[in-house]
C-alpha positions in Angstrom: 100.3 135.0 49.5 103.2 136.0 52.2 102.1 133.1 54.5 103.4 130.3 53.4 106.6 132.5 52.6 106.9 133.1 56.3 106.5 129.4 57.2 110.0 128.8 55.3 111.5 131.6 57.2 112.3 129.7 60.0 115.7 131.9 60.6 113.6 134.9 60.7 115.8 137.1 58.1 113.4 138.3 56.0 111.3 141.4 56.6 108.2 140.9 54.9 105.7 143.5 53.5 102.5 144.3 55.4 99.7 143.6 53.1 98.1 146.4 53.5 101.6 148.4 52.1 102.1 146.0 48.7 102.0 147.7 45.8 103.6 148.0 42.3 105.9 151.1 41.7 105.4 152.9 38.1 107.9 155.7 39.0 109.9 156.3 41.8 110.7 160.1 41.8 112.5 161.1 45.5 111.6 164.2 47.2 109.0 166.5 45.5 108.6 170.1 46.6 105.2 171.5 47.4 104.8 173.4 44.6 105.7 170.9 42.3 102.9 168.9 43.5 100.2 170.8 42.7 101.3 170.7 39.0 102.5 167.0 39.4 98.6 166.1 40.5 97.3 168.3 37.5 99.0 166.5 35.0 98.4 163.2 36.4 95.3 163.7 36.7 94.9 164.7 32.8 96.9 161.4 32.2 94.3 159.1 34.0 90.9 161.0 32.3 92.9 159.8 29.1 93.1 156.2 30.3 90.8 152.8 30.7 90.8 149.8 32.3 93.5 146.9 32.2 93.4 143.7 33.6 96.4 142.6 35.6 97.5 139.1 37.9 100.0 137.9 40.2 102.3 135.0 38.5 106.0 133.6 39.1 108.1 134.1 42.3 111.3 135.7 42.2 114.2 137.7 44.2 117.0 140.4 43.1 119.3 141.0 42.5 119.0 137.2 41.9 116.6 133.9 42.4 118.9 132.1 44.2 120.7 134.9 46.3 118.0 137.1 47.4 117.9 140.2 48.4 114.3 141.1 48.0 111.7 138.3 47.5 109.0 139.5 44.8 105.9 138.5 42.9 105.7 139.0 39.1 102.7 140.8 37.7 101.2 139.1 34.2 98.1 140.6 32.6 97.7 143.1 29.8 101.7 144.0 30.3 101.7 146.1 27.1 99.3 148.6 28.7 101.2 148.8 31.9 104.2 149.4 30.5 102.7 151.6 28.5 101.0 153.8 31.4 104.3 153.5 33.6 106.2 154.9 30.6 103.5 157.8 30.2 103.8 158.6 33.7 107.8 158.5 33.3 107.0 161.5 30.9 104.6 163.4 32.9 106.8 163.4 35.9 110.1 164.0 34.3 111.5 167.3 35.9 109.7 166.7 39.2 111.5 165.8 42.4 114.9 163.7 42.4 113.5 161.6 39.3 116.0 161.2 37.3 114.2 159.9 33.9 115.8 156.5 34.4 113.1 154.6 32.5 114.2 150.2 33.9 111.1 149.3 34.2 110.7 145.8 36.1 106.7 145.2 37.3 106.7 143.0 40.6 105.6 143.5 44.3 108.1 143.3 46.6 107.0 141.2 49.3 109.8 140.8 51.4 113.4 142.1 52.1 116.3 140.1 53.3 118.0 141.7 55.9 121.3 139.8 56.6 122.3 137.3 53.3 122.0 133.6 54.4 122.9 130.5 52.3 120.3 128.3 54.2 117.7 130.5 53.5 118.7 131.0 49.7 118.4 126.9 49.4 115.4 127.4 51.1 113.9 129.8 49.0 115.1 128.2 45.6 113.6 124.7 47.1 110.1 126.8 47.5 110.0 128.2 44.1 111.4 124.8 42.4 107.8 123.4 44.1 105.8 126.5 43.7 106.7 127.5 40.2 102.8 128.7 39.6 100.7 131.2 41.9 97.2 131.1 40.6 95.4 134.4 41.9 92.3 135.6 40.3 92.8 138.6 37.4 91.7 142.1 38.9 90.8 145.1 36.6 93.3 147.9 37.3 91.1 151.4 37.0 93.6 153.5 39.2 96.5 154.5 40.5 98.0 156.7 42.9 100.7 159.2 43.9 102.1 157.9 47.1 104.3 159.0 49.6 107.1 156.6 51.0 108.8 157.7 54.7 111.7 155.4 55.6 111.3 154.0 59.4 113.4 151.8 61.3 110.6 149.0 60.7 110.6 149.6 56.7 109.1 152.0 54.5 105.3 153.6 54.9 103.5 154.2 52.0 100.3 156.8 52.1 98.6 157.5 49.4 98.6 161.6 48.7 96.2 161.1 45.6 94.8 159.2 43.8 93.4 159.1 39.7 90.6 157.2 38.6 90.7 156.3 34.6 88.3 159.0 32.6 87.3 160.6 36.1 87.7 164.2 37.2 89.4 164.1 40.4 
């Protein structure tokens, strides 16, 4: 998906996403104490035995805080919407209190797949010529049964995701 992305980078001022750290943020929530995660698993965890599968895709290309003056180059996510906004607002609930989370409940479902680090008008042309020719990206559906509690660490190279936990759907964990 990011290759042919890279290919119209010829400047080089985008920072794109390793693969293996895409992923589609329900909640961001800041720092979280150790003893706040314990509970934070529990009720996660009670959350996800209530749940079942949804299907979800890839479709539509975009960027913030605009299309055509990018500051983050993303991929919309299309599926059974309903039932991912309505997890991502359940999980809103179960974490409010915990960490720096702030309740804030904008919920916008993409994968950020690259960043922009310096703002260039050739490469916003470029990028609104791509999309104009590559309005559709046809992936295959894939059943969403989990998700995860991640933490992010902020290097020089970009943010690290790990995964602390994760919560299968109708699984004790």
């Amino acid at each position: 998906m990011i290759h042919p992305l890279k290919i119209a980078d010829s400047n080089r001022i985008v920072r794109w996403t390793n693969p293996d750290q895409l992923h589609l943020t329900l909640v961001f929530m800041g720092s979280v104490e150790k003893d706040e995660l314990i509970l934070l698993r529990q009720s996660l965890e009670r959350l996800a035995n209530e749940w079942e599968a949804f299907e979800m895709k890839v479709r539509g290309w975009g960027g913030f805080p605009t299309g055509r003056h990018p500051r983050v180059i993303w991929v919309g996510v299309d599926g059974e919407r309903d039932r991912l906004r309505e997890l991502q607002s359940r999980i809103v609930e179960t974490v409010k209190g915990t960490g720096d989370h702030q309740g804030k409940n904008h919920f916008s479902p993409h994968l950020t797949l690259g960043r922009i680090k310096k703002p260039d008008p050739g490469f916003s042309v470029q990028w609104a010529q791509f999309c104009e020719k590559n309005p559709i990206l046809n992936c295959s559906p894939w059943k969403v049964t989990t998700f995860h509690l991640m933490q992010s660490e902020l290097q020089s190279t970009g943010a690290i995701h790990r995964t602390v936990a994760s919560f299968e759907w109708g699984s004790t964990n």
